[in-house]
C-alpha positions in Angstrom: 13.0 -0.8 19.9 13.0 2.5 18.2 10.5 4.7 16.8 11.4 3.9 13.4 11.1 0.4 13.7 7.3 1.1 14.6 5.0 0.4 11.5 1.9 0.6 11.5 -0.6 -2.1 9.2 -4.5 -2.2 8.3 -6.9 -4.7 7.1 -10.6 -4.5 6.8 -12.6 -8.0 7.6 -15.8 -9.3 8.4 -17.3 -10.6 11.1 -19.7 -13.1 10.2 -22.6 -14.8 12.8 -21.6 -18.0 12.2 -19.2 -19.1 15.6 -18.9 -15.4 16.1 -17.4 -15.8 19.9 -15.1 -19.1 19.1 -13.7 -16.8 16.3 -13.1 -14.0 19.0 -11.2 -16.2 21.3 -9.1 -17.3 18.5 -8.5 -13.5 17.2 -7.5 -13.2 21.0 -5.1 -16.3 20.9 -3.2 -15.0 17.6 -3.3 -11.8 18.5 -1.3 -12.9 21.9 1.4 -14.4 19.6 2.3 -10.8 18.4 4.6 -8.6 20.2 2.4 -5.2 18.3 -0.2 -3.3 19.9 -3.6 -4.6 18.1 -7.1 -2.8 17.9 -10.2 -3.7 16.6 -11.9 -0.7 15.6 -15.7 -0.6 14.5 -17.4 3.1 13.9 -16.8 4.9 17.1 -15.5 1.7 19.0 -11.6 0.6 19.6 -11.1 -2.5 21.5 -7.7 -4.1 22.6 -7.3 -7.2 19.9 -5.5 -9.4 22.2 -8.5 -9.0 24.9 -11.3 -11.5 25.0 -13.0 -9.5 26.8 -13.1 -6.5 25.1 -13.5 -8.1 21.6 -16.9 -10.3 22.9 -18.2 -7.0 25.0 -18.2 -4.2 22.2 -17.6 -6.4 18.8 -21.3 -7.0 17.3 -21.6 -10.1 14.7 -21.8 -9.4 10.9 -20.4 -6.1 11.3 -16.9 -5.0 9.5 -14.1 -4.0 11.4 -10.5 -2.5 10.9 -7.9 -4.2 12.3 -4.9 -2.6 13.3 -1.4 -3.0 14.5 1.4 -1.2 15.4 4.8 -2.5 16.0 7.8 -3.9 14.4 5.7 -7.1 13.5 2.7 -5.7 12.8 2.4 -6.9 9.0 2.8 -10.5 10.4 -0.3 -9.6 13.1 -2.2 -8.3 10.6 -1.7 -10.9 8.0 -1.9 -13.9 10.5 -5.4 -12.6 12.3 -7.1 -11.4 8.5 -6.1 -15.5 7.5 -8.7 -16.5 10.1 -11.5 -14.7 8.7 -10.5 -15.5 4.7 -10.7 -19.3 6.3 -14.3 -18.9 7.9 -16.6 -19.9 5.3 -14.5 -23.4 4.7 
């Protein structure tokens, strides 16, 4: 892979309460899927997207984060993971 294949995609969503840490490991899961590097970021925070871990120990509930990916399928990461929070209320 070249640098110009690299690209670079952002979405803001929300985190709600409701099955905030079942949500995480399925952020986790997706993000896994993608070959692109993927952060969370959250005011001063940036946590590795395909890290359980990180996401449940710095991720708050009801806070909005940026998602971000970088990588030749990073439109597809950031599409796929921002489906799962448009989905959480049904």
């Amino acid at each position: 892979m070249t640098m110009n294949e690299n690209m670079e995609t952002t979405a803001t969503i929300h985190l709600e309460e409701k099955s905030f840490f079942d949500k995480l490991m399925t952020v986790a899961r997706q993000a896994n899927q993608y070959e692109s590097y993927i952060v969370l970021e959250s005011n001063s925070k940036t946590v590795n997207g395909k890290s359980i871990l990180g996401l449940s120990s710095f991720l708050k509930p009801s806070e909005f984060v940026t998602l971000r990916a970088i990588g030749t399928d990073s439109k597809q990461a950031v599409q796929g993971i921002k489906q799962l929070f448009v989905n959480q209320g049904k």
